[in-house]
KOLGU-467825 format. One line per field, with one value per residue (C-alpha): residue number from 1; x, y, z. Coordinates in steps of 0.2 Angstrom, whole numbers, plus 2048, in hexadecimal, padded with zeros to 3 digits. Example, Ala and Ser with C-alpha at 12.3 -4.5 7.8 and 13.67 -1.06 7.14 Angstrom:
REM residues 2
nr = (1|2)
x = (83E|844)
y = (7EA|7FB)
z = (827|824)
***
This chain:
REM residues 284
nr = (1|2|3|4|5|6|7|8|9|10|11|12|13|14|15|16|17|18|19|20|21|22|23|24|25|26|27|28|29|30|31|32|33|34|35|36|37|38|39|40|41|42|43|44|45|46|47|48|49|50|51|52|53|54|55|56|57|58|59|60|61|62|63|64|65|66|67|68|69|70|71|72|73|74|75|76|77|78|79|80|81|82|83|84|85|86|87|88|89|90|91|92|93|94|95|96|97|98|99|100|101|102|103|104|105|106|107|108|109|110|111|112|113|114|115|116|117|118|119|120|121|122|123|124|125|126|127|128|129|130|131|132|133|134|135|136|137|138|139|140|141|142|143|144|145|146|147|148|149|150|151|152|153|154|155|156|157|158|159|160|161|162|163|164|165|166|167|168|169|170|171|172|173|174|175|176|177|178|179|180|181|182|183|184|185|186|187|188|189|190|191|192|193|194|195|196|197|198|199|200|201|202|203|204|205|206|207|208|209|210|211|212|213|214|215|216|217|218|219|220|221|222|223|224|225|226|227|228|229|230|231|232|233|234|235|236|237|238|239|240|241|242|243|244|245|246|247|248|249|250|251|252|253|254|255|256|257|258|259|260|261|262|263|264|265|266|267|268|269|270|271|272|273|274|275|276|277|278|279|280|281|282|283|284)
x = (9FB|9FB|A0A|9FC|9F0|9EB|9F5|9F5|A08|A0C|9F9|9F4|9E4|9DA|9E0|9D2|9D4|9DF|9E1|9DA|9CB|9CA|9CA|9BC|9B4|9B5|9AF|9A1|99B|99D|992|985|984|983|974|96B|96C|972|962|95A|968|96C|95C|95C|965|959|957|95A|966|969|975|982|980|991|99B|9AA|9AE|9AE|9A9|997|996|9A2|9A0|99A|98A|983|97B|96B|975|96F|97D|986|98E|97B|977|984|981|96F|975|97B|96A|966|975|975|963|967|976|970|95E|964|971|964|959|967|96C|95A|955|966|96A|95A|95D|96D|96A|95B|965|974|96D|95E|964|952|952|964|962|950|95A|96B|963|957|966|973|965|965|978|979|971|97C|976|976|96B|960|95F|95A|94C|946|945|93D|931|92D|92E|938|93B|945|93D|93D|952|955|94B|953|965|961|95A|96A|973|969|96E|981|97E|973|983|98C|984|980|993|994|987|98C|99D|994|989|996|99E|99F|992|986|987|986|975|96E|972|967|958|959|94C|951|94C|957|968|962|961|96C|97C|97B|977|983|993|98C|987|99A|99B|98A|98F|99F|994|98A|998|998|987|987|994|98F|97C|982|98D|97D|974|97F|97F|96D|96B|977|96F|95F|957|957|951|948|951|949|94F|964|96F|981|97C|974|97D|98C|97F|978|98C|992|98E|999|9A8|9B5|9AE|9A6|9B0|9AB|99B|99F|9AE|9A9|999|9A5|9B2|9A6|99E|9B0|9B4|9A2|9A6|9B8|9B5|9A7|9B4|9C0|9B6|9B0|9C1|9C7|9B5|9BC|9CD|9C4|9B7|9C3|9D3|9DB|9DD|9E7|9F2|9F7|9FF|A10)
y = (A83|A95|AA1|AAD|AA0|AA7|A97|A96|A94|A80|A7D|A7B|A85|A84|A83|A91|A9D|AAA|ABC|AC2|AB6|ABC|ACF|ACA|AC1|AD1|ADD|AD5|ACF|AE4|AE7|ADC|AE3|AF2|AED|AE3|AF2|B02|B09|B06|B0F|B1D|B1E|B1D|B2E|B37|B45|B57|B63|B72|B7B|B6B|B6B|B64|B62|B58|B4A|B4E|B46|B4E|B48|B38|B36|B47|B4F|B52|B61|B5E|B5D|B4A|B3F|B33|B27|B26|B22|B18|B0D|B0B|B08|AFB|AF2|AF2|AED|ADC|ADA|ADB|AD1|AC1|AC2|AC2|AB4|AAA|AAD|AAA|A98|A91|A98|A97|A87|A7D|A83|A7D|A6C|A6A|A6F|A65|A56|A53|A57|A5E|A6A|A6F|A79|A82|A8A|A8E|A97|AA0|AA2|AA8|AB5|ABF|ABD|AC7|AD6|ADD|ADC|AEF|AF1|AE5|AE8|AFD|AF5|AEA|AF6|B03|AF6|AEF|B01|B06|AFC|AF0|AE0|AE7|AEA|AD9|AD1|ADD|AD7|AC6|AC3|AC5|ABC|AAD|AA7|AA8|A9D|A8F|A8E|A8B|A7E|A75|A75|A6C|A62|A5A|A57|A4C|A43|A3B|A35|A23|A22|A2C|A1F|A11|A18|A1C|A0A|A02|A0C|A18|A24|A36|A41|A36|A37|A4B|A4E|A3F|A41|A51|A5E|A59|A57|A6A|A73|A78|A82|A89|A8F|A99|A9F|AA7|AB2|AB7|ABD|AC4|ACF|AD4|AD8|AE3|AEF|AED|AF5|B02|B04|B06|B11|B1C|B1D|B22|B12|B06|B0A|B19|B29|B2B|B19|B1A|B0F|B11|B14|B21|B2B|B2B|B2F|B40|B45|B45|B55|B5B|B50|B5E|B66|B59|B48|B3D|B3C|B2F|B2B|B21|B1A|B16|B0A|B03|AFA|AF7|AEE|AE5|ADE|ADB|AD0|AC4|AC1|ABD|AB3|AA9|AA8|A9E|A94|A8F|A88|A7E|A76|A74|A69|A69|A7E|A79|A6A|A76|A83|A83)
z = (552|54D|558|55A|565|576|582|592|59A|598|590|57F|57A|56E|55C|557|565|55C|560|551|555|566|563|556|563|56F|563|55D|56E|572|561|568|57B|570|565|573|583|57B|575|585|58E|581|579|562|561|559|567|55F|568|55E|56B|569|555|54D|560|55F|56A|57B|58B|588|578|575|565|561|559|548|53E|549|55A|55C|565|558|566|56B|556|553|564|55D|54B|552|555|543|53C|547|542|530|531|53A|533|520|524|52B|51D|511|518|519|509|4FF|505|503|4F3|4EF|4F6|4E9|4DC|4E2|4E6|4D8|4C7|4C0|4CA|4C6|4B6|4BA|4CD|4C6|4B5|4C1|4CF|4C0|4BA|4CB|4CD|4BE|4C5|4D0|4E3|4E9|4D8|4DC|4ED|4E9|4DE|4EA|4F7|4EC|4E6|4F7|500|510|521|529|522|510|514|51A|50B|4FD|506|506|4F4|4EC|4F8|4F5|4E4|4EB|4F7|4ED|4E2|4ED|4F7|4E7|4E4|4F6|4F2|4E1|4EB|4F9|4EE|4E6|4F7|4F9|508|500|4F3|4FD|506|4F3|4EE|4FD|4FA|505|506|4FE|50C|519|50C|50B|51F|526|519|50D|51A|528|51C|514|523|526|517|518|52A|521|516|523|52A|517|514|528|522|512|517|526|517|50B|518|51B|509|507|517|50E|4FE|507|503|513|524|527|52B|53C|540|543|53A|534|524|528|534|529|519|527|529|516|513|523|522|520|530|53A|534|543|53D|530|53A|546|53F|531|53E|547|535|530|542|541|52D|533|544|539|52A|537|53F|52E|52A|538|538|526|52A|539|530|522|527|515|517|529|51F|512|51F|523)
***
């Protein structure tokens, strides 16, 4: 068991139950109280003060005020909200899209070549690219966001369930319920998705993670949410041009995505070596 594991004295605990896992744990349960009752207590932020314009922290003002007096612990509390949605929706979108595809291609070999040529093709297109012409193409909003996020995303995940897949297949079980007739649909839903919805559930932390910083991304370049809707992104894209006199602006935005990305790879990490027993046998 890992010397950093959370033990009560003379109990073991639980193998998992690291300190690095449990301050993920904390933080992200702290980003999600955020995201679910912070705008209903603090309001979106976007009240204009022009008597508290570029304030430092104070205990008025905790996280200070922008060019437009408007209260960034309020925005960044509020930013919150959107960067959850975008996160767990797009995973979710990810997983049923992206893996339905990869068991296809895994499992029937027809449909192999026609969905890795077509997955191969968008891979090839780098995802922020792709992601800007989707938006511009499909227009502004939070549903556009989550769509232009999760499109690239997709083809990485179909490979790499098809990878899975092809391993499973070939499992002597697999075979054994092949080689008596079973239908297809029952070996897909009774054997191939439950020995792949481990690494499909890793993956998820993965694309969580990466959607919450395309976000960001996008909000930044002026090409996600709306600017009247506050987002990390954007509230760090309102304070570049006053970073040498008002730096909190980007500051705290800026660790509160770094603390949110952080906590979910953490977490997938350690929801990896679970899953995964050859990773624990190989430690020392």
């Amino acid at each position: 068991m890992s010397v950093a594991s959370i033990t009560a004295p003379g109990k073991r605990g639980p193998e998992w139950l690291t300190i690095p896992v449990c301050i993920s744990l904390f933080f992200l349960l702290m980003i999600l109280g955020m995201a679910v009752f912070g705008p209903m207590i603090l309001g979106n932020g976007n009240e204009l003060n022009p008597m508290m314009r570029l304030k430092p922290p104070s205990a008025e003002a905790w996280f200070g005020t922008d060019n437009l007096g408007r209260d960034i612990f309020a925005r960044t509390v509020s930013g919150a909200r959107n960067s959850v949605i975008v996160g767990v929706t797009t995973a979710a979108l990810v997983l049923l899209v992206g893996g339905a595809l990869g068991v296809i291609a895994g499992y029937f070999h027809w449909a192999d070549m026609v969905l890795m040529r077509v997955a191969d093709g968008l891979m090839a297109i780098p995802g922020i690219l792709l992601a800007i012409a989707l938006v511009s193409l499909l227009g502004g909003g939070l549903v556009t966001v989550i769509i232009a996020i999760a499109v690239p995303e997709i083809p990485r995940t179909a490979r790499l369930l098809r990878s899975v897949v092809l391993s499973i297949r070939e499992l002597p079980f697999v075979m054994a319920s092949v080689s008596v007739g079973s239908a297809t649909h029952k070996i897909i839903l009774q054997h191939i998705v439950p020995n792949a919805i481990g690494a499909l559930m890793v993956q998820a932390t993965y694309v969580c993670a990466a959607a919450v910083l395309s976000e960001a991304a996008l909000s930044f370049l002026g090409v996600g949410t709306p600017p009247d809707v506050p987002s990390w992104g954007n509230v760090v894209a309102s304070g570049k041009d006053y970073f040498r006199l008002a730096p909190w602006i980007i500051a705290f935005p800026g660790i509160m995505l770094s603390i949110l990305v952080l906590s979910i790879n953490i977490l997938g990490d350690q929801l990896r070596d679970q899953l995964d027993p050859r990773l624990t046998k190989r430690r020392p």
